[in-house]
C-alpha positions as CSV (number, residue, x, y, z in Angstrom):
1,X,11.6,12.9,9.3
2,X,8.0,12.8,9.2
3,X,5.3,11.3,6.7
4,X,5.1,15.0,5.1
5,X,9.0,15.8,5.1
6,X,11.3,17.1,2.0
7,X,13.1,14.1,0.9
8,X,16.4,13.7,2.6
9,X,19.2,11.7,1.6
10,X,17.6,8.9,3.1
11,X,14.3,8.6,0.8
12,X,16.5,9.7,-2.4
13,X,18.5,6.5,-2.3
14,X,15.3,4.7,-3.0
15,X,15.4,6.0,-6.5
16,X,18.8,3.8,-6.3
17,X,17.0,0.9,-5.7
18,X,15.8,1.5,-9.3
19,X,17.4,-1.8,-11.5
20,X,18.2,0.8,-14.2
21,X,21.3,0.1,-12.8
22,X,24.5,2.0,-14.9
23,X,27.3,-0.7,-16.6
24,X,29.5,2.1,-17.1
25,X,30.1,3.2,-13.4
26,X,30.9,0.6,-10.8
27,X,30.5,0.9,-7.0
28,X,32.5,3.6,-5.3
29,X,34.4,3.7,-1.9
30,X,38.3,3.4,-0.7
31,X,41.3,4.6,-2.7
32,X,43.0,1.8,-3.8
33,X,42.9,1.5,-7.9
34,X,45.4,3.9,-10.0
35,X,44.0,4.7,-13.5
36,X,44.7,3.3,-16.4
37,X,47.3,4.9,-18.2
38,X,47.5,7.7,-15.0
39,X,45.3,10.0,-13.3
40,X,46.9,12.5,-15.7
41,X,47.2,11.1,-18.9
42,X,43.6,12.8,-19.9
43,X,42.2,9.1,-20.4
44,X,38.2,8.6,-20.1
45,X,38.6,5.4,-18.8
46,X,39.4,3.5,-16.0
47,X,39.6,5.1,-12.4
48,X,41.9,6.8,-9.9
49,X,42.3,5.7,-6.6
50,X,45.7,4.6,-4.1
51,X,48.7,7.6,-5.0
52,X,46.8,9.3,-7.2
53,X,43.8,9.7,-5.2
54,X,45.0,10.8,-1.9
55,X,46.4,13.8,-3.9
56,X,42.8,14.5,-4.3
57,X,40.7,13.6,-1.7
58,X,39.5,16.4,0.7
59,X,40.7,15.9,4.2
60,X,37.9,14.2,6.0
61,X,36.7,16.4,9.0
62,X,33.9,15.1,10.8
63,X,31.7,17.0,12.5
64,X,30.8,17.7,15.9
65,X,28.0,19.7,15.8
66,X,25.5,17.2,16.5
67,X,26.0,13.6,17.9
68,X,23.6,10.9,16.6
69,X,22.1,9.0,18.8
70,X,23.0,5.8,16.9
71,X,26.8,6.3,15.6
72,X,27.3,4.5,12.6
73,X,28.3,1.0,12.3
74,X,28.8,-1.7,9.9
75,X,28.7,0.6,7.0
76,X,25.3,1.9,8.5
77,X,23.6,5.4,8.4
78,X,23.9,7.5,11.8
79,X,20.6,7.5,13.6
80,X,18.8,10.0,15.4
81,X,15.9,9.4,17.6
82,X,15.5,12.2,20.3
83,X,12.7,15.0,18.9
84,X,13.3,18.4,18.1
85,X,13.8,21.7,19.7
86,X,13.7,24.4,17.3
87,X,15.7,26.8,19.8
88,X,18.2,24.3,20.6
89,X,19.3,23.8,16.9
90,X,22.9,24.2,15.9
91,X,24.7,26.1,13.5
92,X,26.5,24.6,11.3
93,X,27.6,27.4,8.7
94,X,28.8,30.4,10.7
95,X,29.4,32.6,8.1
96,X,27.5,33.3,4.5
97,X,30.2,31.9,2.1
98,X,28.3,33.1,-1.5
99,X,28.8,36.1,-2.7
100,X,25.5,37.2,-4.4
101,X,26.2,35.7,-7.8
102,X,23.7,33.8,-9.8
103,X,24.2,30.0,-10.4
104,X,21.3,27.6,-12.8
105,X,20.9,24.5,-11.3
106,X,19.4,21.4,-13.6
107,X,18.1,18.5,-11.2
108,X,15.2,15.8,-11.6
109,X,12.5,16.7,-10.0
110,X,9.3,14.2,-8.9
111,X,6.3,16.3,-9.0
112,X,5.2,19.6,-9.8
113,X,7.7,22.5,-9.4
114,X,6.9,25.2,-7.5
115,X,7.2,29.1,-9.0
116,X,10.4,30.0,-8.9
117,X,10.3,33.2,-6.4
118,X,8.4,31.4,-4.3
119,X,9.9,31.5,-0.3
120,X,11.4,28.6,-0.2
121,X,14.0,29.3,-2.5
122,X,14.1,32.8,-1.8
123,X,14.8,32.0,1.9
124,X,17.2,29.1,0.9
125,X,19.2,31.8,-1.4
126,X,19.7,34.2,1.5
127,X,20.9,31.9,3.9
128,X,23.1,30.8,1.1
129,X,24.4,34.1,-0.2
130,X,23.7,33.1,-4.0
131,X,20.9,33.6,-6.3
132,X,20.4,30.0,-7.3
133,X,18.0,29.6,-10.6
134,X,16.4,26.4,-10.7
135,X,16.0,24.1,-14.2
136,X,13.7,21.2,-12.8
137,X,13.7,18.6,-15.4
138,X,10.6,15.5,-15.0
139,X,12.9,12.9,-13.1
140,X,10.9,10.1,-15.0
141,X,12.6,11.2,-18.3
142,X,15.7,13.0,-16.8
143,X,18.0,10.4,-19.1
144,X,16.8,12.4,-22.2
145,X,16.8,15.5,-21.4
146,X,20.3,14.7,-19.8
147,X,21.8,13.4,-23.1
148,X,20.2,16.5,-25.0
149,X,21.4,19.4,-22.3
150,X,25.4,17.3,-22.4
151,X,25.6,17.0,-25.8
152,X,24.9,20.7,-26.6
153,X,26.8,23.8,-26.0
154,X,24.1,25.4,-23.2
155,X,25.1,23.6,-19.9
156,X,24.0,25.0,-16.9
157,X,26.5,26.4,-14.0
158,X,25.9,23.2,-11.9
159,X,23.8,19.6,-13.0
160,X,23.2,17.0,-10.7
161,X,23.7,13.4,-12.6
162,X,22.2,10.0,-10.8
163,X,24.1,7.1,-10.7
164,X,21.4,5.1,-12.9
165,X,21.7,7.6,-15.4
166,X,25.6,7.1,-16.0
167,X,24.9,5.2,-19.0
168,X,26.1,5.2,-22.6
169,X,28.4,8.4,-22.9
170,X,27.1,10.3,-19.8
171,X,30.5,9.0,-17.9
172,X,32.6,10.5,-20.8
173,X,30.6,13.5,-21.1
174,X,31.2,14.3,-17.3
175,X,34.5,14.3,-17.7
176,X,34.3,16.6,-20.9
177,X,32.2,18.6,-19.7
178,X,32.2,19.5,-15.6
179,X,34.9,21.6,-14.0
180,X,37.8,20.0,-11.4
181,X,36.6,21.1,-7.8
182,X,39.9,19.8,-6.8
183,X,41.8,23.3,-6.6
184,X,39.1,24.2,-4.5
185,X,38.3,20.9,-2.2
186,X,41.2,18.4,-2.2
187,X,43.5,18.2,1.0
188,X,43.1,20.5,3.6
189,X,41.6,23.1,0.9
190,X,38.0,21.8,2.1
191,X,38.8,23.1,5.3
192,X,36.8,26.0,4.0
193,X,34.1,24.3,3.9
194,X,32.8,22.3,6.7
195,X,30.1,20.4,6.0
196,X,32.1,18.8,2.7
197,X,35.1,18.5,5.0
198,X,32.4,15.9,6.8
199,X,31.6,13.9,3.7
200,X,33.0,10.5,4.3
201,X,36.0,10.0,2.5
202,X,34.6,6.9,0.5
203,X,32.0,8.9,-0.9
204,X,34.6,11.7,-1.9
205,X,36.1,8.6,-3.7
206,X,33.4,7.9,-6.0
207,X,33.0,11.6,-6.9
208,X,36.2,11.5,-9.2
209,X,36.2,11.0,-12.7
210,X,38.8,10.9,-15.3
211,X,41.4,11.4,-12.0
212,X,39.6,14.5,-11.5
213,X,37.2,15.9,-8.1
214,X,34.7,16.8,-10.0
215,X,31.3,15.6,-8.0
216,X,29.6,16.8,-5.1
217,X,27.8,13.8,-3.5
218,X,25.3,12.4,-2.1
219,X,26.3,10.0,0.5
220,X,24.7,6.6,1.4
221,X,25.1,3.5,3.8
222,X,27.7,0.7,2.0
223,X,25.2,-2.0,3.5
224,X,22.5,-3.6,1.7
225,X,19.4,-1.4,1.1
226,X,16.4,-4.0,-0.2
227,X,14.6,-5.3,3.1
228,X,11.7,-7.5,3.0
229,X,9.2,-5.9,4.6
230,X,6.1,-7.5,6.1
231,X,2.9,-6.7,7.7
232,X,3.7,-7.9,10.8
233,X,0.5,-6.8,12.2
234,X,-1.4,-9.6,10.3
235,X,1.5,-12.0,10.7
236,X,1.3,-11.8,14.5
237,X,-3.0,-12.2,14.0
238,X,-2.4,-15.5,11.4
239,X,0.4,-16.8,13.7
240,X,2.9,-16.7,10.7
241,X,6.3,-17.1,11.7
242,X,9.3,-15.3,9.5
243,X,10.9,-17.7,7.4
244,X,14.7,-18.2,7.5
245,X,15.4,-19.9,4.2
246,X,14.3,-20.1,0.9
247,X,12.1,-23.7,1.7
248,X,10.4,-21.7,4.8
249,X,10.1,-18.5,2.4
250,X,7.6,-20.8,-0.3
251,X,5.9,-22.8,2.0
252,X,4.9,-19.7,3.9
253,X,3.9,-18.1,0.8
254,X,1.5,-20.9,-0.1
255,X,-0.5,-20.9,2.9
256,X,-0.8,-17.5,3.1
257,X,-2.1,-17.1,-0.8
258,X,-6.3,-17.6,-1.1
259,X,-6.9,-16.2,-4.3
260,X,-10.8,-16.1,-3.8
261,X,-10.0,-14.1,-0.7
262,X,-8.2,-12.0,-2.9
263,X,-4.9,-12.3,-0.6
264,X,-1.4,-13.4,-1.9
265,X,1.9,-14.2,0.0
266,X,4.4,-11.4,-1.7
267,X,5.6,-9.1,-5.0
268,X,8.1,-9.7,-7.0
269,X,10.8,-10.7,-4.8
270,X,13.6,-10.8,-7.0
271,X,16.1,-8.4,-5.5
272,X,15.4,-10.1,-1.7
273,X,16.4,-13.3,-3.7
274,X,19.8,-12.0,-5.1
275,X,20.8,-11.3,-1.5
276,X,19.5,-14.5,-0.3
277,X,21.2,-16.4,-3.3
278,X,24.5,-14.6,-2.5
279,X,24.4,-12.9,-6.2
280,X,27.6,-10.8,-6.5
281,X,26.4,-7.1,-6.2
282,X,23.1,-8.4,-4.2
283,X,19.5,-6.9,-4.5
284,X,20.5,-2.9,-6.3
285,X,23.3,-5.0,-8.6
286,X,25.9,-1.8,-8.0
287,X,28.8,-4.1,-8.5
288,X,29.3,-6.3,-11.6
289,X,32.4,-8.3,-10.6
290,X,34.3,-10.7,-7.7
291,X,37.3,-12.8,-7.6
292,X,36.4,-16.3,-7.3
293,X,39.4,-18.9,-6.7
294,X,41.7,-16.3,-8.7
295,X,39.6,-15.8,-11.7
296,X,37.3,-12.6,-11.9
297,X,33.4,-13.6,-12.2
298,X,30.6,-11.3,-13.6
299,X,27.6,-11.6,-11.7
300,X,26.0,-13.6,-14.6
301,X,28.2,-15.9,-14.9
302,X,27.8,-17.7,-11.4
303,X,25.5,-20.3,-10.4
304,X,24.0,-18.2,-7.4
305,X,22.5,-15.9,-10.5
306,X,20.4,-18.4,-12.0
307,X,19.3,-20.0,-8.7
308,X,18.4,-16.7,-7.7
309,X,16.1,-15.7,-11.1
310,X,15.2,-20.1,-10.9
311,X,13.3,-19.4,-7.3
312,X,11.9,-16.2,-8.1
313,X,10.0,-18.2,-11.1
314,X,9.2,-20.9,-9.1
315,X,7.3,-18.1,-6.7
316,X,5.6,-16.7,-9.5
317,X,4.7,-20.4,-11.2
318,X,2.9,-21.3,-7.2
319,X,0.6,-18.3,-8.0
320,X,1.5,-16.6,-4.3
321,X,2.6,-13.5,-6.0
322,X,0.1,-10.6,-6.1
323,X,-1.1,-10.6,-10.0
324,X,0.1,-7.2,-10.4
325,X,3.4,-7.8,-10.2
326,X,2.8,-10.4,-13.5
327,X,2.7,-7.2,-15.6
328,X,5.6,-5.5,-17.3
329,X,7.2,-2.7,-15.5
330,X,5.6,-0.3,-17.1
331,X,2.4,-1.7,-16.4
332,X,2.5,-2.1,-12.7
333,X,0.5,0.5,-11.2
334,X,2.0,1.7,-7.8
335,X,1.7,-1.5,-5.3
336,X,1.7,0.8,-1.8
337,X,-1.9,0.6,-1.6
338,X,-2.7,-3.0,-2.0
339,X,0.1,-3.8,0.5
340,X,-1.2,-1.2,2.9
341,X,-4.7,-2.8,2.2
342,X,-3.2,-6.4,3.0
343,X,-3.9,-7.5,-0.7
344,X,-0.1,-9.1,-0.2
345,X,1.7,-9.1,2.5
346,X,5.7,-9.5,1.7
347,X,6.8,-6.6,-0.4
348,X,10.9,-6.5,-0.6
349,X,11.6,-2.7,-0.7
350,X,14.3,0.1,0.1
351,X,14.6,0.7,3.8
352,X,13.6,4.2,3.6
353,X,9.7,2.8,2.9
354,X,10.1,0.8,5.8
355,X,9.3,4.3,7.8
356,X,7.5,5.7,5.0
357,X,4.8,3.1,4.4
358,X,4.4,2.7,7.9
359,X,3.8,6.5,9.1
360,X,1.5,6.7,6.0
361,X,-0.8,4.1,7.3
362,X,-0.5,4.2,11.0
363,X,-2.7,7.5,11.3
364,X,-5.4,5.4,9.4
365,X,-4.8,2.3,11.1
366,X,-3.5,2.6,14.5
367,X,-3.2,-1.4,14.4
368,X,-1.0,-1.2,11.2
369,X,2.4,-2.0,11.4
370,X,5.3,-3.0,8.6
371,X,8.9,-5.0,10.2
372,X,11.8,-5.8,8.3
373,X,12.8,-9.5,7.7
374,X,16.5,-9.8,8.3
375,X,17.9,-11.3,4.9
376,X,18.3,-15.2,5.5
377,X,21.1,-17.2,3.2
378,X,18.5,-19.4,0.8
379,X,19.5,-22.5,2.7
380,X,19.2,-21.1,6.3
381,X,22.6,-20.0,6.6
382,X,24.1,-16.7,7.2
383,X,23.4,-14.4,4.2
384,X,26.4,-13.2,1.8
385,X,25.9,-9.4,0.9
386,X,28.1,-7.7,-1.2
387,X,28.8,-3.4,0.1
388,X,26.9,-1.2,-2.1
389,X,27.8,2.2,-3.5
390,X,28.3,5.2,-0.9
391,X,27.4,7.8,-2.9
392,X,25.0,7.8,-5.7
393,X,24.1,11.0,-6.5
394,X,26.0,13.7,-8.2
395,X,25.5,17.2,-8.7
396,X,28.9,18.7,-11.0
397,X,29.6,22.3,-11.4
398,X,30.2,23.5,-15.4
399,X,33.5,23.6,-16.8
400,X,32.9,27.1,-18.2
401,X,31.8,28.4,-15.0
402,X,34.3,30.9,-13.4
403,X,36.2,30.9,-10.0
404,X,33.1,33.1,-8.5
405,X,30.5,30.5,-9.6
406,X,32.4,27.7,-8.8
407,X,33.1,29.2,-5.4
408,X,29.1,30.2,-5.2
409,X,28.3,26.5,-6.2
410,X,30.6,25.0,-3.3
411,X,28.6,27.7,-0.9
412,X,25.4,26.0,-1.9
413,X,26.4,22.5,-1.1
414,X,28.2,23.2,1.9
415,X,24.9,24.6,3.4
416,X,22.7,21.5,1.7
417,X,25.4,19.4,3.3
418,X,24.6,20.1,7.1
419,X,24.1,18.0,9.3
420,X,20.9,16.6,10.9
421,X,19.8,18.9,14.0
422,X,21.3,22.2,12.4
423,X,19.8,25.1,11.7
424,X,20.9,24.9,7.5
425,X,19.9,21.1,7.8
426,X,16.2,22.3,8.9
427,X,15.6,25.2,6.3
428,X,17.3,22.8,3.7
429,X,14.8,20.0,4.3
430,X,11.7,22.2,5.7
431,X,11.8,25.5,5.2
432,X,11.0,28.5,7.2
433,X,9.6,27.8,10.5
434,X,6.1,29.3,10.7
435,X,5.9,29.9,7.0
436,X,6.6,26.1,5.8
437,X,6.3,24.3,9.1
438,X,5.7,23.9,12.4
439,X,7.4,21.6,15.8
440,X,4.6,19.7,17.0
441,X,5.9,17.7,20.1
442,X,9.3,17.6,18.8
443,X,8.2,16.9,15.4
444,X,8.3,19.2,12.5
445,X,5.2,19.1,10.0
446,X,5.5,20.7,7.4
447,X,1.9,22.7,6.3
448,X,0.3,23.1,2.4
449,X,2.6,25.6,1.6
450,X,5.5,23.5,2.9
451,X,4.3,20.5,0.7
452,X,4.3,22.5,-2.1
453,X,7.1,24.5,-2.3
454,X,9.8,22.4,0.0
455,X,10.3,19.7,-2.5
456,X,13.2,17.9,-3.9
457,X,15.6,20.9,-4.9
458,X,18.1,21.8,-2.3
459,X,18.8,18.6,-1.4
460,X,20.1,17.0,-4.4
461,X,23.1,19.4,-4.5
462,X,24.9,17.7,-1.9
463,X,24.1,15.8,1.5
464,X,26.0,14.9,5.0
465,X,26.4,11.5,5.9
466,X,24.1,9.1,5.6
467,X,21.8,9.7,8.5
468,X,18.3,8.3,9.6
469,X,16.1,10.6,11.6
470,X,12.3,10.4,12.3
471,X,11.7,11.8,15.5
472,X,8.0,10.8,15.4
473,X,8.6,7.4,15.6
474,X,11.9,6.7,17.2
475,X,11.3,3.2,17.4
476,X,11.1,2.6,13.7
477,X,14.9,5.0,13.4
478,X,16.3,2.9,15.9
479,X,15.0,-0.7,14.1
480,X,15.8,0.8,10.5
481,X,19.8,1.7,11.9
482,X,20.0,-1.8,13.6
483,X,19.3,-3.5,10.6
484,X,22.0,-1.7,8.5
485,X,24.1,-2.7,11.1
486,X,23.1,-6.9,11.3
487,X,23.1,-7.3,7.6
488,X,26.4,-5.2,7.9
489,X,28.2,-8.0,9.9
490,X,27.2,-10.5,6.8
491,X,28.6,-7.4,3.8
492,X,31.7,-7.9,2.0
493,X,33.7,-6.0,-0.5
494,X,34.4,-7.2,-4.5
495,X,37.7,-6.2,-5.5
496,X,36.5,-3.2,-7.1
497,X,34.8,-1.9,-4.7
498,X,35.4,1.9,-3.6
499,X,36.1,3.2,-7.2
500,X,34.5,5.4,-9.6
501,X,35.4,3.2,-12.8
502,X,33.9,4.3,-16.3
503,X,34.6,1.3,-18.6
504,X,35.3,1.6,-22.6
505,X,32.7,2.6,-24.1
506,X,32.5,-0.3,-26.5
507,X,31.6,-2.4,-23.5
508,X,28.7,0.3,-22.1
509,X,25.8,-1.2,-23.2
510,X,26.6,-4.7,-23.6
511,X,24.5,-5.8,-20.5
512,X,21.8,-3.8,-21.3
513,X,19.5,-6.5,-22.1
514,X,19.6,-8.7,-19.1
515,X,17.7,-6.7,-16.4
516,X,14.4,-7.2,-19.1
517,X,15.4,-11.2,-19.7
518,X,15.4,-11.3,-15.6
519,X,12.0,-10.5,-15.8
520,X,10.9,-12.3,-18.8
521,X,12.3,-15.5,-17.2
522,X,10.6,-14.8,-13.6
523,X,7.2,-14.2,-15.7
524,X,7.5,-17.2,-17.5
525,X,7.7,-15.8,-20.7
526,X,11.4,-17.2,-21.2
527,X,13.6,-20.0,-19.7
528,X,16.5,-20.4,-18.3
529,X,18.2,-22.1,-21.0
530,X,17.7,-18.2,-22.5
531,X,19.8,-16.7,-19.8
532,X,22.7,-19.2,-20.1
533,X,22.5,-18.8,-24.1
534,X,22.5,-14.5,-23.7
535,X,25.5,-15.3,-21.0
536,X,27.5,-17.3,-24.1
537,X,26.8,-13.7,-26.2
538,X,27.6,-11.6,-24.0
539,X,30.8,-13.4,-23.5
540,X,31.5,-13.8,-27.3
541,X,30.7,-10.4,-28.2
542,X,33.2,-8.3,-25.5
543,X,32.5,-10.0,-22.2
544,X,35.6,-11.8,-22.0
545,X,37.4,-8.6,-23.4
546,X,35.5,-6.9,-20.5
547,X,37.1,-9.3,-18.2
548,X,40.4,-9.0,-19.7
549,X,40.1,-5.1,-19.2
550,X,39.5,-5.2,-15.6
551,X,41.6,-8.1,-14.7
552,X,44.3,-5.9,-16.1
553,X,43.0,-2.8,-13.8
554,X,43.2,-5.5,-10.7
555,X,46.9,-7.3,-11.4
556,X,48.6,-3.7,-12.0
557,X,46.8,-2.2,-9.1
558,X,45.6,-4.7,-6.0
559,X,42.2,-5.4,-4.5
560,X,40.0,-3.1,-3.0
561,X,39.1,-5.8,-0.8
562,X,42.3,-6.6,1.0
């Protein structure tokens, strides 16, 4: 990919490293779990995984088309370093599967849409084979119009639903109101379709709800996603040295901070210290729960939690975090350019802006250069990271929508879902060649017209395996896979991990309040004490009931992680 690129499946996931994490969908992955009550007793709760899940699951088919350069590892994305030929590209859909008909699509959308004839889509529609009719919705305020568009009678042919916005009744509403793609996908059905036929099975996993196939999704690497990245380009001209505990991580901060020099040490580092602290569900929080000496544990609960928020403070209280960051959320104005200006100089962020701060910089500065730190266990030991979801976004096909869309719908994704190096995975995330972009050296650039039409569309309907790809600046593929694939060796699995699991909806929002206490706490503004007193609610007002509902799901069913 290249600084001016559509955003691929790669870059999308760092809207997952949003903390408006869902508590009504846990992490996703192997069949293991049965649902409660039975995949077909038409319950809204629970998950479906183990028997009843393998009667669903497409038949995993990888593909051959193109090799990576960098085969997966450790839960990693496949990585691709060699540059481009644009006659040498494969094809990955050899025949035009839709069938003319017209299908609405409703997707976020970051930015300003583009007309809706313009070529992009018109060129996307005739490799397709279907007139797709796009409903871009602001992706800032998705949630409402979401709610609004589910709880009415006028749903489009297909929606695509994040994982953060799972919340409140949106799990229930899925399942009340999307078709089952299972007639159409599970077993060797997807043969039929390729690309899908390539979509890891784990991912497939998480797209069932209500022991239904009803998503099409967008898979991810199960490894940990929040890397603290550096300016190693100053580091190595201040002879700093990357710290490998939490001790070395302050003490570095405050002799790098001189506030009349208008430099400090870092941001708000608090998802790099729930991975450091071992917190269960680490930096992106996708998983709530562990087993700990036989007895199941919300992340809350545990020690490692409130050492975690106790050292973030502690940064905050030195003063070696960039004043910015002291704001509320909704205060913060976009950090990228004070880090790029070396206001701070530790910024933990999703991989993908590892490459995408870097190749934003680097034709400004040609001395500029951002690293990874490898994720250190607070007391200089290895780190404990917990697997993370492998799909996280959706996009669901209407239950009113008949055989010919559905079937239209399932043409769509199977072309969004090609492979990197194809032909379909090109014109997906770039366009038309000449017309949207050019290969410069290997390279594609896209032009004005590109940037403004070849946007986030396309590419939320459904992707192939996680992949990384930026042949411009191989090294930075290569360092981005092989960091999956160390932090990989350290990542284990919580017993629910691997399942799609939407909880009562009593229970929904009744950790809704701690992501803002997190940050009160870190600021100053509350203490500790405050997070150990909302833990005693939360426990007295369904969290033990909570507990008692998945414990149940666990004894009847087995661990994901065995």
């Amino acid at each position: 990919m290249t600084p001016n690129s559509a955003p691929s499946s790669p870059s999308r996931r760092s809207f997952l490293a949003s903390t408006a994490v869902a508590t009504a969908a846990v992490a996703g992955g192997l069949p293991l779990l049965s649902a409660c009550g039975g995949s077909d007793s038409g319950s809204r709760e629970g998950t479906t995984s183990g028997k009843d899940a393998k009667k669903i699951l497409p038949a995993y088919a990888a593909s051959n088309v193109v090799k990576p350069d960098i085969p997966s590892k450790n839960g990693s994305s496949m990585g691709f370093t060699a540059r481009l030929d644009g006659s040498a590209l494969k094809t990955s859909v050899t025949e035009k599967l839709g069938k003319g008909g017209k299908v609405t699509i409703m997707s976020p959308f970051w930015g300003s849409p583009p007309k809706s004839d313009n070529s992009y889509y018109t060129s996307m529609n005739d490799l397709i084979g279907v007139d797709v009719r796009w409903r871009n919705q602001d992706g800032n305020t998705y949630d409402q119009k979401l709610g609004a568009v589910l709880a009415s009678s006028d749903v489009p042919d297909m929606v695509v639903i994040p994982g953060w916005n799972m919340m409140g009744k949106i799990p229930s509403a899925i399942i009340g109101k999307f078709a089952d793609l299972g007639p159409y996908l599970s077993g060797d059905k997807v043969e039929e379709y390729p690309n899908l036929a390539a979509i890891p099975s784990d991912a497939w996993q998480r797209s069932i709800f209500g022991g239904k196939l009803m998503g099409l999704p967008m898979p991810a690497p199960s490894v940990a996603t929040i890397v603290p990245l550096y300016r190693q380009d100053i580091f190595d001209e201040e002879g700093y040295e990357v710290p490998r505990s939490s001790e070395e991580f302050m003490a570095l901060c405050k002799d790098i901070t001189n506030a009349r020099a208008k430099r400090w040490a870092c941001g708000d580092m608090k998802w790099t210290a729930m991975n450091n602290f071992g917190v269960i569900g680490g930096g992106e929080k996708p998983l709530w729960w562990n087993l700990v000496d036989g007895k199941l544990i919300n992340r809350i609960e545990t020690p490692e939690y409130l050492e975690a928020i106790e050292w973030t403070r502690k940064l905050f209280a030195a003063g070696v975090v960039h004043p910015n960051f002291k704001l509320g959320k909704s205060q913060i104005a976009d950090p990228a350019p004070k880090f790029a200006s070396g206001e701070f100089l530790i910024w933990n962020n999703n991989i993908v802006n590892w490459y995408g701060q870097q190749a934003s910089q680097i034709t400004q500065n040609p001395d500029f250069k951002i690293w990874g730190m490898d994720i250190w266990g607070h007391d200089g030991g290895d780190p404990v990271l917990y697997a993370g979801n492998p799909a996280g976004i959706f996009s669901f096909v209407s239950k009113k929508a008949s055989e010919s869309v559905i079937r239209d719908a399932l043409a769509i994704a199977n072309v969004t879902a090609a492979p990197y190096g194809t032909k379909e995975w090109m014109m997906t995330n770039y366009g038309v060649e000449g017309t949207h972009y050019t290969i410069k050296n290997g390279v594609p650039v896209k032009n004005d017209k590109g940037n403004n039409e070849v946007l986030n569309a396309y590419v939320m309907v459904a992707s192939p395996a996680a992949t990384t790809a930026h042949p411009d600046m191989p090294d930075y593929t290569k360092a981005m896979v092989e960091w999956e694939q160390r932090m990989g060796a350290f990542t284990t699995k919580t017993p629910f991990w691997g399942l799609q699991i939407t909880e009562p909806s009593r229970y929904t929002n009744l950790a809704n309040d701690f992501e803002q206490l997190e940050d009160d706490i870190i600021r100053g503004h509350k203490k500790i004490s405050d997070m150990q007193q909302a833990v005693s609610d939360w426990k007295s007002k369904g969290g033990d009931k909570l507990r008692d509902w998945y414990k149940k799901l666990l004894d009847e069913n087995g661990s994901a992680a065995s």
